[in-house]
N, C-alpha and C positions, 0 to 999 in steps of 0.2 A: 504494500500500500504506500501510495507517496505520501511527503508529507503535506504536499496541497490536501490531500484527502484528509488525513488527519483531524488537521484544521478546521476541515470544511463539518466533516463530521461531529467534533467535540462540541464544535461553534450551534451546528444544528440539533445537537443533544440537550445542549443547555438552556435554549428558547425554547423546547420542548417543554422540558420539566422548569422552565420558569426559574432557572437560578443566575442569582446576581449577585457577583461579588467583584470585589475592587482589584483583585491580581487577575480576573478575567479567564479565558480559557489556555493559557500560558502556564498554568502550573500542573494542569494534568496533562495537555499536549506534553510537556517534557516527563511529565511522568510515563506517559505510554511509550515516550519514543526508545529512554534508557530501558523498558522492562519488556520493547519489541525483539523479538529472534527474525534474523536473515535467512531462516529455512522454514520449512513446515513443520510443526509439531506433530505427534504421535495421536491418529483417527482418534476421536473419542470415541466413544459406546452410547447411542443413543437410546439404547436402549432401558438401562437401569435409568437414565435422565428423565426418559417418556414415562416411567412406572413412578418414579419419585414426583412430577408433576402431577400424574393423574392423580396418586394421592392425595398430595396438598389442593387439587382445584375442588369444588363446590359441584361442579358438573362437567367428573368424570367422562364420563361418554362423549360430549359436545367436542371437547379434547380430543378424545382419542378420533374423532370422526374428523374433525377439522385436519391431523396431524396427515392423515390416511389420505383425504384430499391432498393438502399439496405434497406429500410423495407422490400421489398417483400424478399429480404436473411437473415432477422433477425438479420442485423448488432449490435454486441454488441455496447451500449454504445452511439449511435445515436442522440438519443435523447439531452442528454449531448451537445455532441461536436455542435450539430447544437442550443444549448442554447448559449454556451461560444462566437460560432463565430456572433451569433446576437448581443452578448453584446462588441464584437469589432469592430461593425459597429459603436457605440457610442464614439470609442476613435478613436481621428481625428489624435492625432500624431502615435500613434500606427498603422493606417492605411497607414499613409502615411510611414512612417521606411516599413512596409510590403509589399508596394508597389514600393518603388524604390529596396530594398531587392530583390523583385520577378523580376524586371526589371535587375539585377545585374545577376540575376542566370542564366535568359531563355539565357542573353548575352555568360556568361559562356557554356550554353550548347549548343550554335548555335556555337559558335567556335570550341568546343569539338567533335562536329557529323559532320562539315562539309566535314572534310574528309573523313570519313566512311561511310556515310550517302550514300542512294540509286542515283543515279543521272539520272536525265531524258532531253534529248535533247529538247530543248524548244528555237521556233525561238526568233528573237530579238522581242523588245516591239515593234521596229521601223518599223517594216515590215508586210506586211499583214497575216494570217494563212491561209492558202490553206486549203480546204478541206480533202484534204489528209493527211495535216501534225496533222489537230484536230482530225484526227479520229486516228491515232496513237499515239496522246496525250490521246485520251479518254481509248484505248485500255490497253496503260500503267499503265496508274491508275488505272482503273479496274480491272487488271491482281493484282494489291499489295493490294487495299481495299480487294478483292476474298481473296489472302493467308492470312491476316489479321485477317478477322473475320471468317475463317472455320473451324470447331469445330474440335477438336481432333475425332477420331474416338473411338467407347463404348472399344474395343480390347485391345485399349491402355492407357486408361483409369483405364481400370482392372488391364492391368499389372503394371501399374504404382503402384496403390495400395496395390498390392499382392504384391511388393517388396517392398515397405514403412513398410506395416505390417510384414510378412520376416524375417526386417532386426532389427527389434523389439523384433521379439519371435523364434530367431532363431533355438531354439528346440522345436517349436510345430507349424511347415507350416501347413498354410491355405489350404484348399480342396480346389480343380477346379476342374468345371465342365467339362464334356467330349467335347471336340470343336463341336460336331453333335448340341450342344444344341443350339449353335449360328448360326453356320450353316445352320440350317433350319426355314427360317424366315414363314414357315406355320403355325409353332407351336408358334410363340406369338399370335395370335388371334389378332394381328393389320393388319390393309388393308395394302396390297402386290402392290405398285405404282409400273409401270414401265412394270407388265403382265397380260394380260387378261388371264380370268381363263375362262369365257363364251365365248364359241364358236356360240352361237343364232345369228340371223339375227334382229338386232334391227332396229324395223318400226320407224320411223320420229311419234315422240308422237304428232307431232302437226297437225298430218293427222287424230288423234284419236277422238273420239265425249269426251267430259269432263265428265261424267261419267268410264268412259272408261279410260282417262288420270287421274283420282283420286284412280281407282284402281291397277294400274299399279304401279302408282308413291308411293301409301299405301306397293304394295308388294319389291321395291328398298327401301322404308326407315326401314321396318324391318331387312334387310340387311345390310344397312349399318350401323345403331343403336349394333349391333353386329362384326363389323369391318370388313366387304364384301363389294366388290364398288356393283354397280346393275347396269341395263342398261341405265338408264337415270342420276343418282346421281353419282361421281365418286371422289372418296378423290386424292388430291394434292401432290405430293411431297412435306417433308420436307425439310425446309432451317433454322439449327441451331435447338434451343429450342421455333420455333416458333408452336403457336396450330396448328392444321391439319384445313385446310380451303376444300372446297366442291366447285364441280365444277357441275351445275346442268344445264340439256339441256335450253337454254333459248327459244326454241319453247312452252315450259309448257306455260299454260292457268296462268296467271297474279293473278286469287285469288288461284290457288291450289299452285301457287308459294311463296305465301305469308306465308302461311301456313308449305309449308317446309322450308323455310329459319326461323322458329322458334323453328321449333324440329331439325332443324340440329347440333346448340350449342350441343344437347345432344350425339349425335355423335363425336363430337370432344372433348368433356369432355370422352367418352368412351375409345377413342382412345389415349388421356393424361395418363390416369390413365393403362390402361392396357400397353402400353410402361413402365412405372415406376414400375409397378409388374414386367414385365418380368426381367427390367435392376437391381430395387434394391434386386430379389432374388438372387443374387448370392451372393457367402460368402464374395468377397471382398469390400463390400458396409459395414458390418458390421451385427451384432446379430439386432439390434435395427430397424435400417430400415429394416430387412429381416422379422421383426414381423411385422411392421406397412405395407409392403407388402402382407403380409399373411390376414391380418385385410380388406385389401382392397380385395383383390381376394374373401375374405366369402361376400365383400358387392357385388359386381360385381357379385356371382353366385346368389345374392337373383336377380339381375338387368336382369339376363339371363333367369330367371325363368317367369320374367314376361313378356321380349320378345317371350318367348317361348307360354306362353298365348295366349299373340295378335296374333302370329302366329296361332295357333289354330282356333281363333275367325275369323282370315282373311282367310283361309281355307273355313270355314262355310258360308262368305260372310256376315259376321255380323260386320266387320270391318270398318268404313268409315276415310275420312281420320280428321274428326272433331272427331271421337271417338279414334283414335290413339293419337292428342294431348292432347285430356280429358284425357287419362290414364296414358301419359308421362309425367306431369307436375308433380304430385309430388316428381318424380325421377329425375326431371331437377333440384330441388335444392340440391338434396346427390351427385348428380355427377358433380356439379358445386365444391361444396365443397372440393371433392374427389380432383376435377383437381387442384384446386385453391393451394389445398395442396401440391401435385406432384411434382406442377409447382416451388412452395417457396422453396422445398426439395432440388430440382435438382439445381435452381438458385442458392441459398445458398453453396451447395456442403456440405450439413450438415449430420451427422453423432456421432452416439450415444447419449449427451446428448445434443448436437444442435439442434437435432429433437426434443427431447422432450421440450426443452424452444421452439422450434416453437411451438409444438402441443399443449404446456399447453398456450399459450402468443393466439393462436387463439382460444380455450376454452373459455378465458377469454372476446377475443374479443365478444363474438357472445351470451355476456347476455342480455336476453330479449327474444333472439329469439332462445325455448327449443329444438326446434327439430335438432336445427342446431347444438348447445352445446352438448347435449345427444348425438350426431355423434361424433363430436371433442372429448368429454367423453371416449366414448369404443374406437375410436384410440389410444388415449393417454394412457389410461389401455392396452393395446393389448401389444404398443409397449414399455412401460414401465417395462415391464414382466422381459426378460434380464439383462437388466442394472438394476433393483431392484436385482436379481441375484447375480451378483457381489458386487451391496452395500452391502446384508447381509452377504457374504462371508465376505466381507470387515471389515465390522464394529462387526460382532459377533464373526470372528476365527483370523482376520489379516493376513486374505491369500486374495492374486490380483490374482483371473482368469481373464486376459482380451486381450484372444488371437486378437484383433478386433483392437484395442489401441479406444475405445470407452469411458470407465470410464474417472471418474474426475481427479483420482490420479494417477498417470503416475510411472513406477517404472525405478530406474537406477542401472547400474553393476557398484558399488562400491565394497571394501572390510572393513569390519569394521576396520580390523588390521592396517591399514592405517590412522586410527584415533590417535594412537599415533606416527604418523611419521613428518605429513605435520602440521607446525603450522595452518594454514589457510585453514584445510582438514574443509568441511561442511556437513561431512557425515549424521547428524542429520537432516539438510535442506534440504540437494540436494536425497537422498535415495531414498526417495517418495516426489514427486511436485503434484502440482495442476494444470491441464491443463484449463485454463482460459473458453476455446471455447467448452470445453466438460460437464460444469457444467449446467444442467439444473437449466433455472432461479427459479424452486419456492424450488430452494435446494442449493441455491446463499449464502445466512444468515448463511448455518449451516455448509458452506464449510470447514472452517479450522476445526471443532469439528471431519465432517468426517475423514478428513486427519489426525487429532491428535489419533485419537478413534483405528484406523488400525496401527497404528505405535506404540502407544505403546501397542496392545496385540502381533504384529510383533515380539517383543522385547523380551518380554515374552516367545515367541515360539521359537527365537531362541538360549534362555538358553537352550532348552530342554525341557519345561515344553507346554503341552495342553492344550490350554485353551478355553473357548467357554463361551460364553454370557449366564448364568441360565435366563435368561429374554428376549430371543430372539425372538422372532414373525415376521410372515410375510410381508415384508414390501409393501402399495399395494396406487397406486396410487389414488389420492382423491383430490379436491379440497380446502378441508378443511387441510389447509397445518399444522395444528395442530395435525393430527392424527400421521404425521409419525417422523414429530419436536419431538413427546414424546420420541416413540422408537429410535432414535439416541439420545438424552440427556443419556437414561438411560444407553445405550450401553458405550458411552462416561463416564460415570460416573464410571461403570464398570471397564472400560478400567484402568482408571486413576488410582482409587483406588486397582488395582491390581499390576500395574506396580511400584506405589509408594511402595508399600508392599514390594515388591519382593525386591527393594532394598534400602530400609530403613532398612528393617527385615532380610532379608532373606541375602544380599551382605553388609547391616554393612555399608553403606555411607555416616553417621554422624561420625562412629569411625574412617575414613578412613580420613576422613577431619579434624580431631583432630590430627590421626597422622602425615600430613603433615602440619600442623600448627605447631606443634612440632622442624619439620627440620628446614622450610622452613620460616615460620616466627622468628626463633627463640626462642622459650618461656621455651625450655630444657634447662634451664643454665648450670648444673652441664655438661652435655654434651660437650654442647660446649667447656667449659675450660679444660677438658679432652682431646677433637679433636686438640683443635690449639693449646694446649702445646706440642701434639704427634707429628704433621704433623707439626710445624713450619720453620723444618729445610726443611723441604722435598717440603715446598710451595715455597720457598724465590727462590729456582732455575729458571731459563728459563722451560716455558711447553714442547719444546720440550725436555727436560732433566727430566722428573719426569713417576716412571714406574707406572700405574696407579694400575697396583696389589699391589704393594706398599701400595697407598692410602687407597685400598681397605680393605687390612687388619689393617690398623692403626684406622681407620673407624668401622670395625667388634670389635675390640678393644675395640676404645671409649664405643660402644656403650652396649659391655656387662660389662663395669667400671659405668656406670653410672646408672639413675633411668627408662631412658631407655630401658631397659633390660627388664624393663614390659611390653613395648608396643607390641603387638602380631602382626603388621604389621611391626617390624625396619626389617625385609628382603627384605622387599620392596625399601628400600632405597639406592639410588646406588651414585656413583662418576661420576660425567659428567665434561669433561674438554673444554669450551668452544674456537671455534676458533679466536672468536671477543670478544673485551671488550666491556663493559656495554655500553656504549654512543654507538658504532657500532650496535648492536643488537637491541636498541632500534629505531633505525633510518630506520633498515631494516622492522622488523615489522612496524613502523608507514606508510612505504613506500607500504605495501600491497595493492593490486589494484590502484594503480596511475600510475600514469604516468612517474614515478622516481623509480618505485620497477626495472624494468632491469637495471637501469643503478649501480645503487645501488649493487644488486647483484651480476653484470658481475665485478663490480669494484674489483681494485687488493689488499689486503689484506695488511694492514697497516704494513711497513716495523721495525718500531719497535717491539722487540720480547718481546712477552707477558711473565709477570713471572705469577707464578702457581697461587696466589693470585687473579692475576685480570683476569686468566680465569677461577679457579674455580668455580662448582657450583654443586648442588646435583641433580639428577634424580629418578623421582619412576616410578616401575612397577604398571598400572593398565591395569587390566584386564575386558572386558567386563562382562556384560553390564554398569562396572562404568563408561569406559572409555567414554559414553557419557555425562558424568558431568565432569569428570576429564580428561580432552579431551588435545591433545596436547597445544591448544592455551591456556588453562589453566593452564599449568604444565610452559608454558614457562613464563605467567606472574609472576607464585612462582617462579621462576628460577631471573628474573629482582630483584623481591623484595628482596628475599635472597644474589643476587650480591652486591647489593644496602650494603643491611645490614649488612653483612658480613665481606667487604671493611672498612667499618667503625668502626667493633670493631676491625679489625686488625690496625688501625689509632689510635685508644683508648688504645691498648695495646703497641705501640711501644712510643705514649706520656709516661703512664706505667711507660715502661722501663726507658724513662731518667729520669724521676725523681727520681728514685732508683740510677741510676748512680751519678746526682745530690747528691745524701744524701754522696754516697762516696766521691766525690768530692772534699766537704766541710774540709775533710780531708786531703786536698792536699794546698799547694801555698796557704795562705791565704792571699797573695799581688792581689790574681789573683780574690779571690771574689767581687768586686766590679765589673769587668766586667762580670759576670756568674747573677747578679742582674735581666739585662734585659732578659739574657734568658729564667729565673725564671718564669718570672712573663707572659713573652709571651706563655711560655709551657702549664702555669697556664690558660690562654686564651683559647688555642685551645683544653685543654682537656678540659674546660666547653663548649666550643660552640661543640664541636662530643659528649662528653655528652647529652647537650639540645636537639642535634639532633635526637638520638637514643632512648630519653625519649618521643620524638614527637610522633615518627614513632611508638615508641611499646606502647605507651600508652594513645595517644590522639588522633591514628590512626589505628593499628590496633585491639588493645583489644576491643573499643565499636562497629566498624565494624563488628569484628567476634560475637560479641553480637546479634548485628541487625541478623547477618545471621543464628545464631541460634534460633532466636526465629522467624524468616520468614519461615524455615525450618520445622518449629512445624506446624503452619498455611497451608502448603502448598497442595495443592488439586490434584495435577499434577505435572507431571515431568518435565515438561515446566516452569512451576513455579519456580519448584528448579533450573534449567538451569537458570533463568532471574535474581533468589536472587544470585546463585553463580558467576555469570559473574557480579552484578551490586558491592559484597563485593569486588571483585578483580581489578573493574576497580576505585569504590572510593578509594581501598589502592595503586593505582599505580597512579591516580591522587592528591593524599596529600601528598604522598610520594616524590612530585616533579619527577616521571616518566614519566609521558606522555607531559613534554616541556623540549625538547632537550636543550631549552635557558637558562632552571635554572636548568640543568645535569651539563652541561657542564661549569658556575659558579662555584658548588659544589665541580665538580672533580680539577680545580685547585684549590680549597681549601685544600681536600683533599691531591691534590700533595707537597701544600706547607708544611702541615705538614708533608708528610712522608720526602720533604727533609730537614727539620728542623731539625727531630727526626735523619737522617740518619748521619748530622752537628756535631750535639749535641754527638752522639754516636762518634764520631772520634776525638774529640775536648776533651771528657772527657777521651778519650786512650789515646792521645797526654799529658794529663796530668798526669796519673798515669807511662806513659815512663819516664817521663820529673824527677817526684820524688823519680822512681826505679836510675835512672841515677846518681838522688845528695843521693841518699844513700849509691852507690855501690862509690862512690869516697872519703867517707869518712873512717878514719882508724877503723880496728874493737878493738879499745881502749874501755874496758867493764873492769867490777871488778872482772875480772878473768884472767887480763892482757893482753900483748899484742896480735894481732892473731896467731896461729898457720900455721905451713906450708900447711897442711889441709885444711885449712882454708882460706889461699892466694889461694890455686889452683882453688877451689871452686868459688872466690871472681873473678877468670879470668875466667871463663867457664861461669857467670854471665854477665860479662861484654859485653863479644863478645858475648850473644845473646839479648841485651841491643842494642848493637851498631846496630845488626843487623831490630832488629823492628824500631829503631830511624830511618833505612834507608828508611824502608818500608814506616813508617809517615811522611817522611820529608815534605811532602809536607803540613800536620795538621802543623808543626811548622811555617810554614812560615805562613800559615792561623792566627794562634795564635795574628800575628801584629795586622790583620788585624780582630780581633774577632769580637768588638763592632761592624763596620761598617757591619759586615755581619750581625750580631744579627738584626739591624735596619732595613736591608734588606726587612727580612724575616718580621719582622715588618711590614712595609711599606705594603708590598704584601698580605700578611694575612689582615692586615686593608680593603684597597683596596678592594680584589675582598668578602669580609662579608659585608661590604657596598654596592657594585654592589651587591648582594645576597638578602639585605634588601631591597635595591628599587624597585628590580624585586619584591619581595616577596609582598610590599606593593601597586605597582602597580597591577597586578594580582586578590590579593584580592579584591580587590576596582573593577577594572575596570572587572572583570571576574566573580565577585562574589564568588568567590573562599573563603569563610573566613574563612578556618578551616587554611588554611597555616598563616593566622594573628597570628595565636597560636606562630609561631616559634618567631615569633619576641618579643612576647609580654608574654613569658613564665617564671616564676619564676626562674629556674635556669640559665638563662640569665641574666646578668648584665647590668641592664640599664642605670647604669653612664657611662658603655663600651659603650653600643650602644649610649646615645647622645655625648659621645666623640669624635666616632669614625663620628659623622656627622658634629661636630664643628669641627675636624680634617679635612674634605672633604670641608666644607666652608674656612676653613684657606688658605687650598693648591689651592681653584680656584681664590681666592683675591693675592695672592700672582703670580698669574700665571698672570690674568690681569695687574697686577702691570709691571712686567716685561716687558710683551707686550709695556703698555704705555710709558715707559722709553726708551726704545728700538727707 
């Protein structure tokens, strides 16, 4: 079971029984998943379960009839669910929660129907019921049980299913029969109730001497054995899917009657079976039952062969009516069989591989007894014929013929192209499914292999390349489920190792994962400091301000300036400008199938305007058939990581920057150095901790990942495989990475924010100071050893000045900052400390309690300073002692 189902399941258990709690369906989903086994446990015995329920129920019987019904339909899974509910007759509080639960509901439903509900005039309790009024109490009822249980008619039936099928294969409609065929109910060969066909004068058999009444009655059972009433024997009108019951003169002599009331089962098994041929030959029953129809009609003309005998012999007068049951007895248990079969087909409403888990499940039933088996045998081969059909279409070319919707594997109108649009597109899942109900049980084990086997020679085929199984043989049913177990492994094996081929070798899917590892991880250095030296002015704008052709070529640029320039994919590589930042994007995908993705989506677009920085990000073209490895939902995780990373070397480079500015600085106001100390030393801070971080992520995080993922890669047997390595590399880099908890993103980014406004501080604070020392230059005289200044030289010295005064105007606002320098320096202090501290509890919480210990790395990494970090925790003890202090004073 996947774990969508799970999900789907706990979730639609809980609105069931109405439970609401605050951890949600998260705590028993991981409870099921740790106490799930990857094989099949050991059949249970349904038996002692079915006798321990009848006990515990109130009405036994209803039970057991009900149970005996869906066996007789082949209920999947049966057995199971009536284990689980014997073993919750044993939990007392669990019954009781289930019982006032079921009291709560029926409550809910009698208020909900009562007004819609049918209503019938029913005198008071208080008063007596007249005759008349019970019989228009009985009439009414009887008139709603009648419309209730009266079967749909076979007409509509058909149509129903000829438009279900239709609406499935709506370029290749189903044949129907010419209406005559229905029309003429002479031509089923079942008894015609309702008209007499004999116009004789039938003598009172009980006027006849018994001689006389045994040959008579010998020549009405040959008749009716063959589905003709006779003058004494006369079949019943049908009501529903019940057997054809026999209406026989009761003037008959008491031993000759005894006698036909035991060959007449054989007539009504006649009469079963030959209804079921006529109804399942038609096309919209399916290929499968229209062969196990066919299987029966060759048994039914050996059956007509031998009444044709007797009739012969009865002819001759060599008939009696103890030699008629002598000869019909061993045909009474193939046409018990026949019915017994019909009867489960019809009940069930089963069709393509339904039938055959019936037909194989009562094969299986009836060891011991050969003659019955060897029946169940050739039906089972007959109508297996088809549907083997389709499997070796299936599994030997990866073509679905299944105008019927009978196969296992079900196909849907996808488009691949589509695969890089929708993050959450499942084209690889949802393409071809597995229809649960259509899987024949002794072909239950090899289900997914089927389904894996035809999808990817599918895949194959729809490059353009033919392909076909060199090892293909006839697939043919057997009870030795080993014979055709081989042939699907080998197919499968086939399969795998061709489509792996095709693009490992053939589409380059390791080189293509290198070159995005390239962009999107980061590992092109030279690149990158090429790209964001080009593009830095052009990022710093509002996105709605930046031309993306622009980008594009500045990008083309980069990337034939650098060592990139070798990579035979960098065309592949494009400029994608996102409309939501990092933390927004993240939240939307985490939000996928919940209960929060509408609301999430429909939400209005965060009114701060994005600069080109924190929506950039890269996009590549892939082309099938990569694109089902490098699928949207994968392109968008490298899109997160690269946000992630990207962000932070522009954080690392604007720290950079001041420090460079700092070196000028120092060249300025040396009264002013002692306040520029702290800033120092706090710049010196954050460029180790966006250092330590970027050292994390690319080398404690994703370098032995992409490791792992190359050498699983080499290992890999199937495409499935490569899908499970490439989804599990990207989901461990987006969980160490701190991407998949929005709680330590959003930590992070005001980390982040604090340094960019640090750095942004820093930059206006060292302008403010080079105005500040242009200003006491230009006011001093130009007294030099070449004497006083020239007139030249004053003009110049005023043309200086007024564009002095003019930036002074611009900074005013840095000067008055200037007062206030240190305290803002401590600010940023304070806040930086602060949320690196919140950062490390989370981080060490997490670990600890999540197991998460590759994130311990961050905290406990070499280029982190660990007098910083136990300062920075004696510094949080200081300020919560001082705050109690407070408090108590107070």
């Amino acid at each position: 079971m996947s774990e969508f189902r799970i999900h789907h399941d706990v979730n639609e258990l809980l609105s069931l029984l109405r439970v609401h709690r605050e951890e949600g369906a998260e705590v028993y989903i991981d409870l099921l998943q740790k106490n799930r086994t990857p094989y099949v446990t050991t059949t249970v015995s349904a038996h002692s379960a079915k006798v321990k329920i009848a006990e515990f129920s109130r009405t036994p019987e209803d039970f057991l009839k009900k149970y005996d019904e869906l066996k007789s339909k082949n209920t999947r899974n049966l057995d199971p669910l009536v284990y689980l509910l014997s073993k919750l007759t044993e939990e007392k509080e669990t019954l009781q929660y289930l019982q006032q639960n079921a009291k709560e509901r029926a409550e809910l439903a009698v208020n909900a129907t009562t007004s819609g509900s049918t209503s019938f005039t029913i005198p008071s309790t208080t008063s007596k019921i007249s005759m008349q009024e019970l019989e228009e109490l009985r009439k009414q009822l009887g008139s709603v049980t009648t419309s209730s249980s009266v079967q749909q008619p076979l007409e509509l039936i058909r149509k129903i299913l000829r438009d279900k099928q239709n609406k499935k294969n709506s370029s290749q409609p189903i044949p129907v029969f010419p209406a005559w065929v229905y029309e003429r109910s002479a031509l089923n060969g079942d008894f015609l109730t309702g008209s007499s066909l004999s116009t004789d004068t039938t003598v009172p058999i009980g006027t006849l001497p018994l001689a006389s009444q045994e040959s008579t009655i010998v020549e009405d059972l040959l008749y009716v054995l063959i589905g003709v009433d006779g003058r004494y024997i006369t079949a019943q009108p049908l009501i529903g899917r019940q057997n054809r019951a026999f209406l026989v003169d009761p003037n008959l002599d008491m031993s000759v009657k005894e006698l036909v009331t035991r060959i007449l089962p054989v007539a009504a098994s006649y009469s079963t079976v030959t209804r079921f041929i006529e109804e399942k030959s038609s096309f919209e029953y399916g290929q499968v039952n229209h062969a196990l129809a066919a299987a029966m009609r060759t048994l039914i003309k050996e059956y007509m062969i031998l009444i044709t005998q007797l009739e012969h012999l009865q002819r001759q007068g060599l008939l009696s009516l103890q030699k008629l049951w002598f000869y019909i007895q061993p045909t009474m248990r193939t046409m018990e069989i026949l019915a017994s079969l019909a009867t489960s087909v019809d009940k069930g409403e089963c069709m393509g591989g339904s039938t055959l888990s019936l037909l194989h499940d009562r094969t299986f039933n009836y060891t011991g007894d050969s003659q019955a088996q060897e029946l169940c045998l050739y039906l089972t081969k007959a109508a297996s014929v088809p549907y083997f059909e389709i499997l070796e279409k299936w599994i030997y070319r990866g073509i679905i013929n299944d105008p019927y919707s009978e196969f296992m594997v079900e196909e849907h109108e996808l488009q691949k192209e589509k695969i890089q649009e929708d993050y959450n597109d499942k084209y690889w899942d949802q393409r071809y499914t597995v229809v649960q109900q259509q899987i024949p049980s002794f072909l239950q084990k090899m289900a997914d292999k089927i389904l894996s086997t035809g999808k990817y020679l599918n895949v194959v085929r729809e490059c353009g390349c033919d392909v076909t199984c060199p090892e293909a043989k006839e697939v043919i049913y057997t009870l030795k489920e080993r014979a055709y177990v081989e042939q699907i492994e080998k197919a499968y094996n086939y399969a795998s190792k061709v489509l792996l081929d095709f693009l490992m070798e053939e589409k380059e899917l390791v080189a293509h994962l290198r070159s995005i590892k390239h962009y999107f991880l980061m590992d092109q250095g030279d690149f990158f400091v090429h790209f964001m030296d080009l593009t830095e002015e052009e990022l710093k704008k509002p996105v709605d301000d930046i031309i993306p052709t622009r980008l594009e070529a500045l990008l083309e640029l980069a990337l034939r300036m650098s060592t990139a320039n070798t990579d035979p994919f960098k065309d592949d590589l494009k400029i994608d400008l996102m409309p939501h930042d990092l933390i927004t994007q993240l939240l939307r995908v985490l939000a996928i199938e919940t209960k929060q993705e509408k609301a999430i989506i429909n939400a209005d677009p965060t009114e701060l305007t994005l600069s080109g920085l924190e929506a950039f990000s890269f996009d590549y073209i892939v082309k099938w058939p990569l694109s089902l490895i490098i699928n949207r939902k994968a392109l968008t995780r490298y899109q997160m990581l690269f946000r992630h990373m990207f962000y932070c070397k522009h954080v690392e480079r604007q720290l950079c920057n001041v420090w460079i500015s700092n070196k000028a600085a120092k060249e300025y106001s040396l009264h002013s150095a002692k306040w520029f100390a702290g800033a120092f030393t706090l710049r010196q801070r954050m460029l180790n901790f966006v250092q330590n971080i970027q050292y994390y992520m690319m080398f404690e995080v994703m370098e032995p990942t992409w490791h792992i993922l190359e050498k699983n890669l080499k290992s890999a047997s199937n495409i499935d495989d490569v899908l499970s390595h490439h989804t599990s590399f990207l989901d461990n880099c987006l969980k160490d990475c701190m991407l998949t908890n929005p709680e330590l993103l959003k930590i992070f980014s005001k980390l982040m924010s604090v340094c960019v406004m640090f750095t942004n501080c820093m930059q206006r604070f060292t302008q403010s100071m080079k105005l500040n020392n242009e200003m006491g230059r230009l006011t001093l005289e130009h007294g030099t050893m070449l004497g006083p200044p020239t007139e030249q030289e004053r003009a110049e010295e005023v043309v200086k000045k007024q564009l002095a005064n003019k930036l002074l105007a611009e900074h005013a606002d840095a000067f008055q900052l200037t007062s206030g320098f240190e305290a803002t320096i401590n600010k940023f202090d304070s806040n930086f400390s602060t949320h690196l501290l919140d950062l490390l509890d989370k981080l060490s919480v997490y670990s600890t309690n999540d197991c998460e210990h590759s994130m311990i790395n961050i905290i406990y990494s070499p280029t982190l300073d660990q007098a910083e970090v136990c300062s920075l925790f004696l510094f949080r003890g200081i300020m919560a002692a001082s705050c109690s202090i407070s408090v108590t004073l107070k």
